[in-house]
ZAPA-381458 format. One record per residue: residue number from 1; x, y, z of N, C-alpha, C, CB in turn; chain. Coordinates in steps of 0.05 Angstrom, whole numbers, always signed. Glycine has a CB too. Example, Ala and Ser with C-alpha at 12.3 -4.5 7.8 and 13.67 -1.06 7.14 Angstrom:
<recs>
+-----+--------+--------+--------+--------+--------+--------+--------+--------+--------+--------+--------+--------+------+
! pos !   n.c1 !   n.c2 !   n.c3 !  ca.c1 !  ca.c2 !  ca.c3 !   c.c1 !   c.c2 !   c.c3 !  cb.c1 !  cb.c2 !  cb.c3 ! unit !
+-----+--------+--------+--------+--------+--------+--------+--------+--------+--------+--------+--------+--------+------+
!   1 !   +264 !   -114 !   +156 !   +246 !    -90 !   +156 !   +264 !    -66 !   +156 !   +226 !    -89 !   +181 !    A !
!   2 !   +257 !    -45 !   +142 !   +273 !    -21 !   +143 !   +258 !     +1 !   +157 !   +282 !    -12 !   +114 !    A !
+-----+--------+--------+--------+--------+--------+--------+--------+--------+--------+--------+--------+--------+------+
</recs>
This chain:
<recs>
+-----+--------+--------+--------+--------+--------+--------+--------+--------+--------+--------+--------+--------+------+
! pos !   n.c1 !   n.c2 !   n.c3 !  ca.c1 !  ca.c2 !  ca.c3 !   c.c1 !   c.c2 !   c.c3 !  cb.c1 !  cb.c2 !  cb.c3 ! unit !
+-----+--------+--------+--------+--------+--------+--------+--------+--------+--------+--------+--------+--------+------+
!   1 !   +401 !  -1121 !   +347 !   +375 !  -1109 !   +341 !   +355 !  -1118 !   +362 !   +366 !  -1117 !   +313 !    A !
!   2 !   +370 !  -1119 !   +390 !   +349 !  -1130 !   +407 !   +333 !  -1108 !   +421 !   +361 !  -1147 !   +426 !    A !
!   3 !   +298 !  -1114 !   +421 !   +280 !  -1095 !   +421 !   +265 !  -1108 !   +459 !   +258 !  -1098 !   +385 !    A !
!   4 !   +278 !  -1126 !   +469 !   +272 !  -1140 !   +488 !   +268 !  -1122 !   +507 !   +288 !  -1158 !   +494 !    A !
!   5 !   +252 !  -1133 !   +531 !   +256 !  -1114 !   +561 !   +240 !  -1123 !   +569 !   +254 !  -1083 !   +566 !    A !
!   6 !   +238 !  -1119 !   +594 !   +207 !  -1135 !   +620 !   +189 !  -1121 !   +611 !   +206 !  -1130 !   +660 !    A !
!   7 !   +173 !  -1141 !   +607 !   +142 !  -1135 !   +613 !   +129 !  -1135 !   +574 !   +138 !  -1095 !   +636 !    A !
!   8 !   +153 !  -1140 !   +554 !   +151 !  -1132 !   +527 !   +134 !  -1159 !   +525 !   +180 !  -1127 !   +509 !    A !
!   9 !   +117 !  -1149 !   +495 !   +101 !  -1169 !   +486 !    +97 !  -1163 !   +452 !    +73 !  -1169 !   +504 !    A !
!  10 !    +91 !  -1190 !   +442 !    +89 !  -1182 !   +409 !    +57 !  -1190 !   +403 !   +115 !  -1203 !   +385 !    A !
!  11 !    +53 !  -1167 !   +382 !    +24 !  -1167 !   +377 !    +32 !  -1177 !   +343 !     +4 !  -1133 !   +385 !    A !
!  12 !     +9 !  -1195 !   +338 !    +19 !  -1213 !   +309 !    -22 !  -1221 !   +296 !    +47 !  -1259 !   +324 !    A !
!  13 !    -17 !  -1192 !   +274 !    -32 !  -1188 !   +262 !    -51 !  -1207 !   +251 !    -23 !  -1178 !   +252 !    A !
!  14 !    -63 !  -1218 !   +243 !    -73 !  -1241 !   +219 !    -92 !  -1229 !   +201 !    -88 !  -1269 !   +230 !    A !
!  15 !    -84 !  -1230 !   +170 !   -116 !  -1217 !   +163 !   -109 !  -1244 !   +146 !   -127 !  -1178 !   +146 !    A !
!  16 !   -133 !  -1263 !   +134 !   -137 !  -1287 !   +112 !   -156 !  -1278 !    +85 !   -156 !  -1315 !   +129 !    A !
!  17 !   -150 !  -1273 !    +73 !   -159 !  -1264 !    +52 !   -163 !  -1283 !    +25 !   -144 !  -1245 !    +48 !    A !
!  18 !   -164 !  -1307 !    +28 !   -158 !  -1327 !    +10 !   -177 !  -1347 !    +23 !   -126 !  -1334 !     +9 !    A !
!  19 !   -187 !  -1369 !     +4 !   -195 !  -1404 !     +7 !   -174 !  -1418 !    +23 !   -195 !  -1421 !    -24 !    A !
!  20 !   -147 !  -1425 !    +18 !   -143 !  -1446 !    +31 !   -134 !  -1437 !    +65 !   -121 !  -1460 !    +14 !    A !
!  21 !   -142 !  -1467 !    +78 !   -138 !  -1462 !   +104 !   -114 !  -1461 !   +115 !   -149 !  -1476 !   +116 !    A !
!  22 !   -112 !  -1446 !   +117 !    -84 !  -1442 !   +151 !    -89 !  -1440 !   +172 !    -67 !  -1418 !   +156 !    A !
!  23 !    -73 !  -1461 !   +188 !    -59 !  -1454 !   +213 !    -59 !  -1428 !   +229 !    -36 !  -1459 !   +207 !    A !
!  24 !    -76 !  -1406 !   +232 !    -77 !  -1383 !   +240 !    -60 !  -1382 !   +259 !    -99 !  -1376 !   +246 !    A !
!  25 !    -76 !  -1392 !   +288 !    -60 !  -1398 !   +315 !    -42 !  -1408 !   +315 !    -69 !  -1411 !   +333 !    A !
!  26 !    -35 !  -1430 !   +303 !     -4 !  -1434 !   +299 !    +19 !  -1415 !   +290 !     -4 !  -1452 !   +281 !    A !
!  27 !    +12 !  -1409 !   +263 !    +28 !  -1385 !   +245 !    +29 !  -1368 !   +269 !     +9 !  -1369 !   +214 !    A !
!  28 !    +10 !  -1350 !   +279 !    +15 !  -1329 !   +302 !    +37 !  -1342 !   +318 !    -12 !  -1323 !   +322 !    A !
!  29 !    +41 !  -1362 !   +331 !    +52 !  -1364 !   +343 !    +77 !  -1374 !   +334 !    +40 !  -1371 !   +357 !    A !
!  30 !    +83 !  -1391 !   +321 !   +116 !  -1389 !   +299 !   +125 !  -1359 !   +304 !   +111 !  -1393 !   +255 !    A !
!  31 !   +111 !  -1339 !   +288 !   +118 !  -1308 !   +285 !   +129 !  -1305 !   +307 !    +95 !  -1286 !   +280 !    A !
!  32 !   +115 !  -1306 !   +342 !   +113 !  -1293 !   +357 !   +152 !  -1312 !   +377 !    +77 !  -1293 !   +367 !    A !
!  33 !   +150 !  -1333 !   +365 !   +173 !  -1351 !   +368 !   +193 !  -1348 !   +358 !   +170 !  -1371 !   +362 !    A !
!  34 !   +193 !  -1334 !   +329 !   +210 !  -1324 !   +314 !   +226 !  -1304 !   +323 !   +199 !  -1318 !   +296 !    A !
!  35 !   +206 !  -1281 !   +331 !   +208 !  -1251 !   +339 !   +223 !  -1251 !   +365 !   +179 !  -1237 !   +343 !    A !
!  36 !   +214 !  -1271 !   +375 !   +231 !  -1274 !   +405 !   +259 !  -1292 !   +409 !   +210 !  -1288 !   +428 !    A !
!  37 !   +267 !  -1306 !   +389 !   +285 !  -1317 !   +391 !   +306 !  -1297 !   +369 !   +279 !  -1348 !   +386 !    A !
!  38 !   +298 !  -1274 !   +364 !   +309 !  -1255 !   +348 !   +317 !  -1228 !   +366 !   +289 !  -1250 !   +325 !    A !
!  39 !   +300 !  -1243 !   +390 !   +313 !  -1216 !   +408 !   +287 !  -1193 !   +414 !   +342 !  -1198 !   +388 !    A !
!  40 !   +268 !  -1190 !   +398 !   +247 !  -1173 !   +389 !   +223 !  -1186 !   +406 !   +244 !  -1173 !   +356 !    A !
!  41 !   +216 !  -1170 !   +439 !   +197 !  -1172 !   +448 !   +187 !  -1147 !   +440 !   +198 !  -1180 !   +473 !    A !
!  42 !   +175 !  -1125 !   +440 !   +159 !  -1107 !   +434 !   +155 !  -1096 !   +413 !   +161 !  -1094 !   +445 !    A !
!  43 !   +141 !  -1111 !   +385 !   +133 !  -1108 !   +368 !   +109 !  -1121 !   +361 !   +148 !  -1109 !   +358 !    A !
!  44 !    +98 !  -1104 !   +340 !    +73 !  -1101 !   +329 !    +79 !  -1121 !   +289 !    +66 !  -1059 !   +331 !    A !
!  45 !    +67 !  -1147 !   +287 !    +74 !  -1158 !   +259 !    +47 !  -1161 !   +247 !    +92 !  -1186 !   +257 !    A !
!  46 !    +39 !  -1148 !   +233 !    +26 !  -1155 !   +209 !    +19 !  -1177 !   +185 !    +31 !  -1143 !   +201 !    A !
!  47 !     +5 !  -1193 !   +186 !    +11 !  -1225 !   +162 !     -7 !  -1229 !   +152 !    +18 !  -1255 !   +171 !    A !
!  48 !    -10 !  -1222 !   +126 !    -35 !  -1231 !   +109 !    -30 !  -1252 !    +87 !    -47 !  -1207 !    +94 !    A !
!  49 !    -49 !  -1265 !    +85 !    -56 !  -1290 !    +73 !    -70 !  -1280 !    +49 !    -74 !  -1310 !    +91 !    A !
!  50 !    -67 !  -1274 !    +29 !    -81 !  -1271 !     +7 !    -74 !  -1295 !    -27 !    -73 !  -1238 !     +5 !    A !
!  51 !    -88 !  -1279 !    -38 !    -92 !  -1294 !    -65 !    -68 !  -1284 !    -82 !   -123 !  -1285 !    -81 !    A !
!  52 !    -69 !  -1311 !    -99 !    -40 !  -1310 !   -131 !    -55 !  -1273 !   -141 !    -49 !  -1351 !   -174 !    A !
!  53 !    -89 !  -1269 !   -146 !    -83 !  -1243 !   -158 !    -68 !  -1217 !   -142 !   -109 !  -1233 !   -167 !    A !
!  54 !    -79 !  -1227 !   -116 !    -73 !  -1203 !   -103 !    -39 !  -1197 !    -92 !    -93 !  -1204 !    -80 !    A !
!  55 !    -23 !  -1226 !    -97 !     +3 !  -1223 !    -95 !    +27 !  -1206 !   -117 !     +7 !  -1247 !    -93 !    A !
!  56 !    +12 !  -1227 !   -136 !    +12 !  -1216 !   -162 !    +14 !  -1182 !   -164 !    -15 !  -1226 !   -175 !    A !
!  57 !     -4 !  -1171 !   -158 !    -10 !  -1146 !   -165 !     +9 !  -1126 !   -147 !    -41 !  -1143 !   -162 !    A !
!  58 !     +8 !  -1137 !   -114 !    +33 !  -1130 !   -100 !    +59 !  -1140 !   -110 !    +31 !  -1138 !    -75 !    A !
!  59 !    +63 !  -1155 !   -122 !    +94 !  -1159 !   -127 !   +103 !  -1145 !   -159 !   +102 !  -1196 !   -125 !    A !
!  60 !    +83 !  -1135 !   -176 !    +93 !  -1117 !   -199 !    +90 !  -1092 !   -185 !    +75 !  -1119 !   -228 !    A !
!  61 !    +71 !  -1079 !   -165 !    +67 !  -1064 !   -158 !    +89 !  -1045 !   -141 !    +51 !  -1072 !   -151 !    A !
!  62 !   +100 !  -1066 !   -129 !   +133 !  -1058 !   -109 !   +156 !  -1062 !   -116 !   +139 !  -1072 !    -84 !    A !
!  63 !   +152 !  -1090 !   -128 !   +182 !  -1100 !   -136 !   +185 !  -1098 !   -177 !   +186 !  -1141 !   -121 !    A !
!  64 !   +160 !  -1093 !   -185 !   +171 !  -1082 !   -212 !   +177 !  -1114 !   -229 !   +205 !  -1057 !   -207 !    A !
!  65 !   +157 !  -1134 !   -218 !   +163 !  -1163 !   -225 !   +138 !  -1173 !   -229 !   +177 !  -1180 !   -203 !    A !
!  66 !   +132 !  -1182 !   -257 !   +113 !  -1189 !   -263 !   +105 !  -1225 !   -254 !   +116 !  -1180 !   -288 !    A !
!  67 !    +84 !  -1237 !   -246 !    +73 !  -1247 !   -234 !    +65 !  -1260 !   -205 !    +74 !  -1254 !   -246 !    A !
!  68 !    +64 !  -1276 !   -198 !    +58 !  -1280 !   -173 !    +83 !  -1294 !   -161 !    +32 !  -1294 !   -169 !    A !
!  69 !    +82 !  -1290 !   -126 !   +102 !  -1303 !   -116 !    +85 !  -1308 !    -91 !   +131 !  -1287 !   -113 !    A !
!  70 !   +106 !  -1320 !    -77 !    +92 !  -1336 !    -51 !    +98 !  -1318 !    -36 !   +103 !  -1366 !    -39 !    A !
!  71 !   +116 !  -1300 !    -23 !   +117 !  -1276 !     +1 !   +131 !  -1262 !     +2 !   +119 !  -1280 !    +24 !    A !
!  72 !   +126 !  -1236 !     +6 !   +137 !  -1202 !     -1 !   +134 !  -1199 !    +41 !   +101 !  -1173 !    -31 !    A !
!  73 !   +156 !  -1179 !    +40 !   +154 !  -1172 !    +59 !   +151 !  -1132 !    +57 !   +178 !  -1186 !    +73 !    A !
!  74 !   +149 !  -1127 !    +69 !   +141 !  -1089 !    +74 !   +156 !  -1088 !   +101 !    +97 !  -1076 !    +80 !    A !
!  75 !   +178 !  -1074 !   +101 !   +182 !  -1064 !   +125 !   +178 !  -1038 !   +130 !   +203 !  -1070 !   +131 !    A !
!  76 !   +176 !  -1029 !   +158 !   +167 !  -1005 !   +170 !   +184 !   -995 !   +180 !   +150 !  -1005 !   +185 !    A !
!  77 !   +192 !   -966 !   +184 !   +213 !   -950 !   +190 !   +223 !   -961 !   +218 !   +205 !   -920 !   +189 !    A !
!  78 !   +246 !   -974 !   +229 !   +242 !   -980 !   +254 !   +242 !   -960 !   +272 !   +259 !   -997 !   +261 !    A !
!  79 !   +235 !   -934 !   +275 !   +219 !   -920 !   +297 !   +195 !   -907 !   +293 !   +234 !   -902 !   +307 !    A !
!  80 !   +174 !   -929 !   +281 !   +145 !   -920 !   +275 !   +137 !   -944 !   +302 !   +132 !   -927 !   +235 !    A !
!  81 !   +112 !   -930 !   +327 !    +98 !   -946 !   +338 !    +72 !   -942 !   +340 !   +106 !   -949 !   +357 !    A !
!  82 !    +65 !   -963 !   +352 !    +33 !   -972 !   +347 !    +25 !   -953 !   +376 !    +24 !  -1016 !   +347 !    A !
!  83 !     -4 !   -949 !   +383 !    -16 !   -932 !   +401 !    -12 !   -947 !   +433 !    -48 !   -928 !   +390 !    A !
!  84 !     +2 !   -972 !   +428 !     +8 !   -990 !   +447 !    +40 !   -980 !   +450 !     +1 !  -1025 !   +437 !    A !
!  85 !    +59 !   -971 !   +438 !    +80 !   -967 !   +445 !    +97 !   -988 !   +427 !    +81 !   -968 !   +474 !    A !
!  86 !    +80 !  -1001 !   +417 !   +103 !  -1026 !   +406 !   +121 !  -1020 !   +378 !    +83 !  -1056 !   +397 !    A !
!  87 !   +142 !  -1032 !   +371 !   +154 !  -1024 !   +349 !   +143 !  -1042 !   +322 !   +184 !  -1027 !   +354 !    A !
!  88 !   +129 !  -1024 !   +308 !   +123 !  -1035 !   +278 !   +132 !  -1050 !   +265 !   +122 !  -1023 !   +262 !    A !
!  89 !   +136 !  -1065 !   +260 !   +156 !  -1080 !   +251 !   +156 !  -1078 !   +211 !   +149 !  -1114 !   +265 !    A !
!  90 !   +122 !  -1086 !   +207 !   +121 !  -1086 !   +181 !    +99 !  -1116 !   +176 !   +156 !  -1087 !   +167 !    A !
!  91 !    +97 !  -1113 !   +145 !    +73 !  -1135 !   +137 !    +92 !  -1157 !   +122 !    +44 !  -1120 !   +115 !    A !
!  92 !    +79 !  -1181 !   +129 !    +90 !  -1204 !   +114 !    +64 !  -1208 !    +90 !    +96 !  -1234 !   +137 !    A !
!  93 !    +68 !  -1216 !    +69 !    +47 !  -1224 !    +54 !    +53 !  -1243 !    +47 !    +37 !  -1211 !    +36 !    A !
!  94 !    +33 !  -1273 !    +46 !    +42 !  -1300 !    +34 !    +15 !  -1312 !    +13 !    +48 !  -1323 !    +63 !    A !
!  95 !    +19 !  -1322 !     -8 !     +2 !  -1322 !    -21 !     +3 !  -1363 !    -14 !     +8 !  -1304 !    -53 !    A !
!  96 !    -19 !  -1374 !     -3 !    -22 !  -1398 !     +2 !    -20 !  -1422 !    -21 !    -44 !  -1395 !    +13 !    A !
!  97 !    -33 !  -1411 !    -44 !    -37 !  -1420 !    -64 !    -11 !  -1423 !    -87 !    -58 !  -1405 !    -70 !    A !
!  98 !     +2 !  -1408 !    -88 !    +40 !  -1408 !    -89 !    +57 !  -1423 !    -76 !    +52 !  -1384 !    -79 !    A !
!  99 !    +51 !  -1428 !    -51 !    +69 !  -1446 !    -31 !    +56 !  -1474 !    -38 !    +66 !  -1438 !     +6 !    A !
! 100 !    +30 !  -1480 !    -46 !    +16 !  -1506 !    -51 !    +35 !  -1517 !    -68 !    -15 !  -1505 !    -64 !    A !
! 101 !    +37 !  -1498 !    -92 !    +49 !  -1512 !   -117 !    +81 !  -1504 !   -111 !    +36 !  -1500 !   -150 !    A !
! 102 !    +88 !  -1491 !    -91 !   +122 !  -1497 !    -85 !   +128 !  -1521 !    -75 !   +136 !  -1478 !    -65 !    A !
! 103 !   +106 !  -1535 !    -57 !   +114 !  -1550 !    -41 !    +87 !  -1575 !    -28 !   +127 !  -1528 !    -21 !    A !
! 104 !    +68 !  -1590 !    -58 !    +52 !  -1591 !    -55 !    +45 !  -1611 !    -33 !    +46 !  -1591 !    -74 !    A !
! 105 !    +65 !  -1628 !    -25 !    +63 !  -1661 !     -3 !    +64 !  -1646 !    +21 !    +95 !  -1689 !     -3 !    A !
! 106 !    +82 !  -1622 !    +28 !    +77 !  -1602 !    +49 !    +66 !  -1571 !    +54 !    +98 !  -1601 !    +57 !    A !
! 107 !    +42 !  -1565 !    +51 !    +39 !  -1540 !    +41 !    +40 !  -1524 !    +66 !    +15 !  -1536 !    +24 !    A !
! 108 !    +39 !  -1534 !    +91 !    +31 !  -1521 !   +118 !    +64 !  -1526 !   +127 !     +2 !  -1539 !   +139 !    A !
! 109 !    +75 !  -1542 !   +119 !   +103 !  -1530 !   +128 !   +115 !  -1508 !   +111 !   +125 !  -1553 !   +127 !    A !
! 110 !   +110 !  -1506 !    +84 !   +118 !  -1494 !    +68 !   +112 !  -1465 !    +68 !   +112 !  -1506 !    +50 !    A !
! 111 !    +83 !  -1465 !    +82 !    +80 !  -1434 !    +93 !    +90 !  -1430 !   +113 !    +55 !  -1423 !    +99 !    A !
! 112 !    +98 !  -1449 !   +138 !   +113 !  -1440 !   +155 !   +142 !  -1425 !   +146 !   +116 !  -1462 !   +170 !    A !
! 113 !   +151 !  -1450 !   +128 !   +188 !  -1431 !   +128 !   +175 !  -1399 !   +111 !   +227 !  -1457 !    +96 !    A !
! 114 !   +149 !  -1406 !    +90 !   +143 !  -1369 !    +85 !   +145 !  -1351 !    +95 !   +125 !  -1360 !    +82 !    A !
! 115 !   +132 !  -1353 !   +124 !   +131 !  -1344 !   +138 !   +154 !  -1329 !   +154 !   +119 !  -1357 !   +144 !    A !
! 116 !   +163 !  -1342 !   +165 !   +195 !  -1337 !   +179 !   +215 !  -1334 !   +162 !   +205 !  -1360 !   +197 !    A !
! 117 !   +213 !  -1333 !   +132 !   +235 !  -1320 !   +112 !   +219 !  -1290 !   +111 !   +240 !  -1339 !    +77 !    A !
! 118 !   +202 !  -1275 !   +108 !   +184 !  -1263 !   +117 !   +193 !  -1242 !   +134 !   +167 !  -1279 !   +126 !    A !
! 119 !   +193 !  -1248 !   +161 !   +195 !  -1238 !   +177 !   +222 !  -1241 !   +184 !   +179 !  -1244 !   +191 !    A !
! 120 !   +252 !  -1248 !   +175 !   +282 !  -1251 !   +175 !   +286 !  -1232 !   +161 !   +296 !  -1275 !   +165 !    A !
! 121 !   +273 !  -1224 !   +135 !   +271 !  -1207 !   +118 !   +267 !  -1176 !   +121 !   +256 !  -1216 !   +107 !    A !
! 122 !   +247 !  -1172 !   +149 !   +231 !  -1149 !   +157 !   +259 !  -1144 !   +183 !   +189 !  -1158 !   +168 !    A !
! 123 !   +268 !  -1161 !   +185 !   +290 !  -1159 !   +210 !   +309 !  -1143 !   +200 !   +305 !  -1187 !   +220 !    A !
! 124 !   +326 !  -1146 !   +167 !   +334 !  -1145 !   +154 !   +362 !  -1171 !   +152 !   +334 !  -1120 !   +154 !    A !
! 125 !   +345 !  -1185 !   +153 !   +362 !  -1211 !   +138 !   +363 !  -1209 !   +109 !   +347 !  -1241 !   +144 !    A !
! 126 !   +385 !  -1214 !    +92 !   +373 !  -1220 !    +66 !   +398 !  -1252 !    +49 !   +373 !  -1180 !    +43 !    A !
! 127 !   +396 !  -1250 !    +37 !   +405 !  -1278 !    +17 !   +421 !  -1273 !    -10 !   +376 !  -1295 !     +6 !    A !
! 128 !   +426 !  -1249 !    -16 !   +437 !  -1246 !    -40 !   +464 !  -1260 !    -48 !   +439 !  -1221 !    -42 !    A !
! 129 !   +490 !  -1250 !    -26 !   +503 !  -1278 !    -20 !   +504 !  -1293 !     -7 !   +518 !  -1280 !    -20 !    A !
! 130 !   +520 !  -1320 !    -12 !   +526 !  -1345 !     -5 !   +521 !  -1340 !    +30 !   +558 !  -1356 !    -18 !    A !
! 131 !   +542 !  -1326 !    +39 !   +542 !  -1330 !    +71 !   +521 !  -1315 !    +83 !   +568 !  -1320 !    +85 !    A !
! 132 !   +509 !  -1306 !    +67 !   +485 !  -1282 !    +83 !   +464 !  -1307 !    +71 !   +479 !  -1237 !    +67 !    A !
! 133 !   +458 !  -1328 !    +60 !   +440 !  -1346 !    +55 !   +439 !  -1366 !    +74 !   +442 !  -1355 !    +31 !    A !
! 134 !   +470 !  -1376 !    +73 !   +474 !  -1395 !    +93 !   +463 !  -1392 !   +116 !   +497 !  -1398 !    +97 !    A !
! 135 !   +469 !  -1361 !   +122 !   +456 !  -1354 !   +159 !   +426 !  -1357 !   +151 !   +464 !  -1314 !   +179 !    A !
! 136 !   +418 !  -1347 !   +139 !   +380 !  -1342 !   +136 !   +371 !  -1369 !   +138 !   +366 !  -1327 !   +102 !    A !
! 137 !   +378 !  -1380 !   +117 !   +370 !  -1410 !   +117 !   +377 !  -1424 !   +145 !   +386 !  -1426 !    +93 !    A !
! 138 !   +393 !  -1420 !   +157 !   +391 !  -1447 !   +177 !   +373 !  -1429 !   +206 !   +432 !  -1463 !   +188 !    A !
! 139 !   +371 !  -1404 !   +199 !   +350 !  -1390 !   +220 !   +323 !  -1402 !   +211 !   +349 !  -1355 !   +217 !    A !
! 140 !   +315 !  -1400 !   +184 !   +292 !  -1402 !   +181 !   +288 !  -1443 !   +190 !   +285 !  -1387 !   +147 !    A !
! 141 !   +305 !  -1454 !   +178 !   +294 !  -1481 !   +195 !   +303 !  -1486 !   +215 !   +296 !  -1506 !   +186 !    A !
! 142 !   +306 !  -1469 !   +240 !   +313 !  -1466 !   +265 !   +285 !  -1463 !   +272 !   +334 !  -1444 !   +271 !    A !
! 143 !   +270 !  -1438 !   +269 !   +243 !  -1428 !   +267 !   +220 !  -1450 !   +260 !   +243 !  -1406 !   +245 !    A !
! 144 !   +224 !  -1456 !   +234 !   +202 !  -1458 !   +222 !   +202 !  -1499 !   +219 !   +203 !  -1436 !   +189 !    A !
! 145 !   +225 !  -1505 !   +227 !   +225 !  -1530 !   +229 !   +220 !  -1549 !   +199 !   +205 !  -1534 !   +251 !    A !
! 146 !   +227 !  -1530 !   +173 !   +238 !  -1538 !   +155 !   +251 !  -1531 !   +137 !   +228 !  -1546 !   +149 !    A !
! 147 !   +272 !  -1547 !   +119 !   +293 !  -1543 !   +114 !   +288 !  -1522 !    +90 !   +309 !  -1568 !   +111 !    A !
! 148 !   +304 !  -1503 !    +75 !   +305 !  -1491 !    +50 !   +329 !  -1515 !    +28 !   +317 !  -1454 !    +56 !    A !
! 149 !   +313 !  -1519 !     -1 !   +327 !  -1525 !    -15 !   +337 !  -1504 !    -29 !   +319 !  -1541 !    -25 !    A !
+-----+--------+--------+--------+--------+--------+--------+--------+--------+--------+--------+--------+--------+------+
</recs>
């Protein structure tokens, strides 16, 4: 699924929609670390930071699951591009305040591995079984530089 070539570059959205602070410039750049060690220079990622309601409301809304979770991914058709040429990739959504109480002694690592499960996801990584977990998981603390229990 490699999207690579000279001169490719990834554009990595941020909208913050929430109180607690993040790592903006950092997070951008994990994504943009992610995306490239995935093979994927010319794409366009989307990542919003929002609130337990507003996750909440996206995750009964899509997935038909009532209350809040820490991060939904949206992927985009992979031949939709941006006015730049780049390939869409899709939106990560992480709710900050979810990852606090997943992981309260680390919450800025804890959005990191969000993050990059997120975007493994939009790749189409997924976890349902054992060996398709095993790979995700040791990508994502390859990436994100911490471990999944």
């Amino acid at each position: 699924m490699s999207d690579a070539g000279p001169g490719g570059h990834t554009s990595v959205l941020i909208s913050n929609r929430q109180s607690i602070a993040v790592d903006e410039p950092g997070l951008a750049a994990l994504a943009e670390r992610t995306l490239s060690g995935e093979g994927l220079a010319n794409g366009e990622l989307s990542v919003s930071f929002v609130t337990e309601v507003e996750i909440e409301d996206l995750h009964l809304r899509y997935m038909d699951e009532p209350g809040p979770t820490d991060v939904l991914s949206f992927p985009m058709d992979v031949t939709d591009r941006n006015e730049d040429g780049l390939r869409v990739l899709g939106d990560v959504v992480i709710a900050p305040a979810v990852a606090a109480r997943n992981n309260p002694a680390d919450t800025g690592g804890e959005v990191r591995l969000l993050l990059v499960h997120g975007i493994l996801h939009l790749l189409g990584y997924d976890h349902e079984l054992d060996d398709e977990r095993a790979a995700m998981w040791a990508r994502q603390a390859r990436y994100s530089g911490v471990s999944s229990g």
